[in-house]
BABA-48598 format. One line per field, with one value per residue (C-alpha): x, y, z. Coordinates in steps of 0.1 Angstrom, whole numbers. Layout:
<nodes>
c1 <- X|...
c2 <- Y|...
c3 <- Z|...
</nodes>
This chain:
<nodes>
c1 <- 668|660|633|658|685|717|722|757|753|726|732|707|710|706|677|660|670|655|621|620|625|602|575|582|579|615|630|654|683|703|738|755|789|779|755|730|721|729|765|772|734|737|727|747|722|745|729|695|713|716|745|749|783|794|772|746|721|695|684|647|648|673|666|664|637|617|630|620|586|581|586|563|591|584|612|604|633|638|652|677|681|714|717|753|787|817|847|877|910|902|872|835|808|773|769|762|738|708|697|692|725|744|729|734|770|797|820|816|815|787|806|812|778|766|783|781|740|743|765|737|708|724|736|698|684|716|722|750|756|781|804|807|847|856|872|852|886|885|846|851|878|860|830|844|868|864|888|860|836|858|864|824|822|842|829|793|803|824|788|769|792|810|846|869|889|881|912|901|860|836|822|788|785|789|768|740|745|750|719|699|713|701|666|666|679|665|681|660|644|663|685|694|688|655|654|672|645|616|636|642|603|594|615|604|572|575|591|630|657|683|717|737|772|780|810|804|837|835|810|815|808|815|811|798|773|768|763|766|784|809|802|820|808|776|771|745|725|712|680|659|628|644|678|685|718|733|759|796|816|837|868|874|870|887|861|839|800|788|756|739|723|720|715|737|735|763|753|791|817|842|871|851|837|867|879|843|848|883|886|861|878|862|870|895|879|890|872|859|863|859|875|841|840|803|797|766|758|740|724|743|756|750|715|720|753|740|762|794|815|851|857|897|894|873|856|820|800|762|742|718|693|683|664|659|646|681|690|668|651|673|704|721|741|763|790|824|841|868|868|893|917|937|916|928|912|927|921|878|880|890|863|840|858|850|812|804|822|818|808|834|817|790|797|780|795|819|834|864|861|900|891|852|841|816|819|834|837|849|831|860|859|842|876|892|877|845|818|805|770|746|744|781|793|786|753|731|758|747|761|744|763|773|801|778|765|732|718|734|762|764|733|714|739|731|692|691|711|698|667|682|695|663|644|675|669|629|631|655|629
c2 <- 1207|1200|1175|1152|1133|1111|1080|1064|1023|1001|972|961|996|1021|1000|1001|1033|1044|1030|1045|1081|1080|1066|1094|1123|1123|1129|1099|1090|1057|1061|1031|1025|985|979|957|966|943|944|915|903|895|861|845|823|796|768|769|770|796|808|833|848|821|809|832|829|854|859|852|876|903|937|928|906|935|965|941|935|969|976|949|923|889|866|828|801|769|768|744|727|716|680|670|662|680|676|673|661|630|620|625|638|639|677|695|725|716|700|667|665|675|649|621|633|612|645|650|634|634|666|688|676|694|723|728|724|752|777|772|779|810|819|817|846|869|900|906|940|935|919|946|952|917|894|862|847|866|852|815|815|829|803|766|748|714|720|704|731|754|743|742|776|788|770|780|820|814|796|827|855|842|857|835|863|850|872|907|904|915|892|910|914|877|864|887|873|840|839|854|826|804|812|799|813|815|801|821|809|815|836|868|883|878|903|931|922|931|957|971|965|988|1016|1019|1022|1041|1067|1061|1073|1046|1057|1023|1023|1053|1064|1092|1103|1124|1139|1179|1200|1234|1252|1215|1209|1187|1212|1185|1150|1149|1126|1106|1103|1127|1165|1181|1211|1236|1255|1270|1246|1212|1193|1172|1144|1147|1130|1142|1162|1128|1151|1156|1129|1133|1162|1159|1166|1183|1174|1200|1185|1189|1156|1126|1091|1069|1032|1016|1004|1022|1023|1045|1063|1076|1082|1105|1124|1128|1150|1133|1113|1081|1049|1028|990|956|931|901|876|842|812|797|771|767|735|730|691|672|652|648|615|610|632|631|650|682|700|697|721|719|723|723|740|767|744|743|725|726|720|747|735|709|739|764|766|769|742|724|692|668|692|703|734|730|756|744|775|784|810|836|839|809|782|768|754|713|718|725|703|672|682|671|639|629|642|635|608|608|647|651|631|649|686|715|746|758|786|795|824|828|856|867|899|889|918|953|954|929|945|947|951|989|1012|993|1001|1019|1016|1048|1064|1069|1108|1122|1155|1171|1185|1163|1135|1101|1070|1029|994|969|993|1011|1010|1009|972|941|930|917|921|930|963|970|972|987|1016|1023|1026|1047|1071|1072|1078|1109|1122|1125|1139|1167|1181
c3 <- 1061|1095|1086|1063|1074|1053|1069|1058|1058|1043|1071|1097|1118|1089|1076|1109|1120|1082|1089|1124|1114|1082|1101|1122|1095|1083|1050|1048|1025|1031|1010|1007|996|984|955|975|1011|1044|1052|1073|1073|1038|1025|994|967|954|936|957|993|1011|1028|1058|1059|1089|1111|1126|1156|1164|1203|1207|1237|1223|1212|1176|1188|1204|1176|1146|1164|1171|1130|1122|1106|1111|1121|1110|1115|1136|1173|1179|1201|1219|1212|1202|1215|1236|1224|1244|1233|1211|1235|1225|1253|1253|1253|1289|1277|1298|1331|1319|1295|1328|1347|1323|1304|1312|1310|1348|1382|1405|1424|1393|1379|1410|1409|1369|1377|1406|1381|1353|1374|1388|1352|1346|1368|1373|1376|1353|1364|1393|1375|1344|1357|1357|1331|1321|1330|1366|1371|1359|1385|1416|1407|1395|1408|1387|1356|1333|1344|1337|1305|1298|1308|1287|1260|1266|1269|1234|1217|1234|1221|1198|1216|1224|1246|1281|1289|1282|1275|1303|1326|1326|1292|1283|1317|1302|1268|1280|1300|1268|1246|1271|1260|1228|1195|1157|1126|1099|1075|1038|1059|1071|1040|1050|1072|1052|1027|1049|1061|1025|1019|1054|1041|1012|1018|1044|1020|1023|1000|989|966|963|952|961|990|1013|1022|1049|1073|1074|1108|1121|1152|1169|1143|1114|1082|1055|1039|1013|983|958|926|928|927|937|927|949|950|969|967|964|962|935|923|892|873|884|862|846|837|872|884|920|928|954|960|990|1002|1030|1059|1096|1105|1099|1110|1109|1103|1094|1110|1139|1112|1089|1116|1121|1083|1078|1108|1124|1150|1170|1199|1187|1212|1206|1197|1195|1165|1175|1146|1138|1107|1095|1064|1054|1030|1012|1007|985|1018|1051|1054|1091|1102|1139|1140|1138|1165|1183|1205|1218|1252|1250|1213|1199|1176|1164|1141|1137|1109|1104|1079|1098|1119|1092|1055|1037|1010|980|996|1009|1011|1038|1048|1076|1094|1110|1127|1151|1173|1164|1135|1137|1125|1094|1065|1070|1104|1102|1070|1097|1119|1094|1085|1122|1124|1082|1069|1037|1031|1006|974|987|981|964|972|999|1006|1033|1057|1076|1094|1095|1115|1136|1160|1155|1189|1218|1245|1279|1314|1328|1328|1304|1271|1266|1238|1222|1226|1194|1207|1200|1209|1175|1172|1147|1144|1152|1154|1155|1150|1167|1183|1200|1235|1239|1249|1240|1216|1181|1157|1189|1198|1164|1164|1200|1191|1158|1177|1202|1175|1158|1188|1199|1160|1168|1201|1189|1163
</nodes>
């Protein structure tokens, strides 16, 4: 058994993690609870357009970037660029995100233009390091003074890491996140699912296992050591040259499978983390989540609105087939989101009255997220609340997501420390 190892999750960290440690010799199962693989990555098909679950940005200089070039999986999309308007109270801006738009906005005066252009180019080359124990709050306040700095600040850290917690989220980790946004981003082409495809592809050639639709309910150890998961609706049948899955015995149906292993990787979120294995003193984590409506159109009725942020609101609106290969031709798919829970439906719906008059005659499909996970985990101020490791304390137990602490946040915490388990689960033989 020491070869094979049960990962639990089909998302973007158990597929990587997969093709990492079957390229590297292992015997690897993927169980996932779903019927289709992805989790949050997936992409919806609805009448040729292609919907991402809320609007999604991957971070050309990230760790996904390096893990998914390291694996061979291409990432084609369009890079936007940051050509819209700030919103602020019922005025319209032209929108601040680079030199020039600083320079030329009519937000500012010639003193906070100045200082805004100062904070950016520091943003650019900082070490984010030193300020890991402050508040973005706490940071914003020791550096601008000009309220409408301020308030762009805090809207650029909400585009970057999609947290609108300025309160309680660490200054390093968004100046770091902030600074990589500032790089450039992808919207992929036909979407994230993209991605899990190639991903999917990669494992299985490289020899993975996949059992969809099935629920591993708990992660069994003894002495500090993993000796096996705990399955839902398989048995299995022991002997001493292979291991194979049967059927479950249907007139019990509450009884349990017990699969042996001594390695087990867990690819899924911190809640069921802690339902699979309980006595582990898992940290405690706080969601970062978002309202997005997403609205496929027929066309847009005005092509140069394609983005807009609020700097007194946590509003966005960008239109991401106009970068990326997502709708028939002519169509357009477009996400309005507020950061946090407490956007409402009427409330995005008038954002788009503004920007796309006329978008209502115009509509394909829609669909309504209140309150989307984009984040299991709001990463806060050093002492306050720390982020697991991928290594735990129980021998052969592993952990990757983008709860974990090992480089970055979001989709790029998730790739860096399914890498890192990988690389722990090769290095321990």
């Amino acid at each position: 058994m020491s070869k094979n190892v049960i990962i639990v999750g089909g998302g973007l960290a158990g597929l990587s993690a997969a093709v990492y440690l079957a390229r590297a010799g292992r015997t690897v199962t993927i169980f996932e609870r779903r019927r289709y693989l992805g989790g949050r990555a997936v992409t919806h098909l609805r009448h040729g357009y292609r919907f991402n679950l809320g609007p999604h940005a991957f971070f050309r200089a990230g760790h996904g970037w390096n893990v998914l070039r390291e694996l061979g999986i291409p990432v084609r999309g369009g890079v936007p660029k940051v050509r819209g308007f700030g919103m602020l109270g019922t005025q319209r801006f032209k929108f601040p995100g680079s030199l020039w738009s600083i320079l030329t906005t009519s937000l500012f005066g010639l003193k906070a233009k100045m200082q805004m252009l100062a904070l950016l180019l520091r943003i650019r080359g900082i070490d984010p390091k030193p300020y890991a124990s402050m508040t973005v709050r706490e940071w914003i306040d020791a550096n601008a003074s000009d309220e409408r700095v301020r308030l762009l600040l805090e809207a650029l850290f909400r585009l970057a890491t999609y947290s609108n917690r300025p309160d309680l989220q660490s200054a390093g980790s968004a100046l770091a996140q902030l600074r990589l946004s500032i790089r450039g981003v992808v919207y992929i082409d036909e979407g994230w699912q993209k991605i899990v495809d190639s991903l999917h592809s990669a494992a299985v050639a490289s020899g993975v296992n996949f059992v969809t639709s099935s629920r591993v309910v708990s992660v069994d150890h003894e002495g500090g050591a993993v000796r096996g998961v705990e399955l839902g609706g398989l048995e299995v049948e022991d002997r001493k040259d292979t291991m194979s899955l049967v059927m479950p015995d249907m007139s019990d149906p509450d009884k349990g499978t017990r699969i042996p292993a001594d390695t087990v990787l867990l690819a899924v979120d911190p809640s069921t983390a802690r339902e699979l294995v309980r006595d582990v003193d898992w940290p405690e984590t706080t969601a970062v989540v978002m309202s997005s409506l997403d609205i496929a159109l027929s066309k847009l009725p005005q092509p140069h609105n394609t983005f807009a942020l609020g700097l007194d609101k946590p509003h966005y609106f960008s239109v991401h087939s106009a970068w990326a290969q997502l709708t028939p031709k002519g169509g357009a798919l477009l996400h309005v989101g507020y950061y946090g829970d407490g956007g409402t439906e009427a409330e995005l719906e008038a954002l788009v009255d503004e920007l796309q008059p006329g978008w209502r005659d115009l509509v394909v499909h829609r669909r309504f997220l209140p309150a989307m996970t984009v984040s299991n985990a709001l990463v806060q101020p050093d002492g306050v609340a720390a982020r697991t490791k991928a290594v735990t304390p129980v021998r052969g137990l592993y952990v990757a997501g983008d709860w974990v602490d090992e480089g970055g946040i979001l989709s790029d915490a998730a790739f860096a420390s399914a890498r890192a388990a990988a690389k722990a689960i090769i290095a321990a033989g």
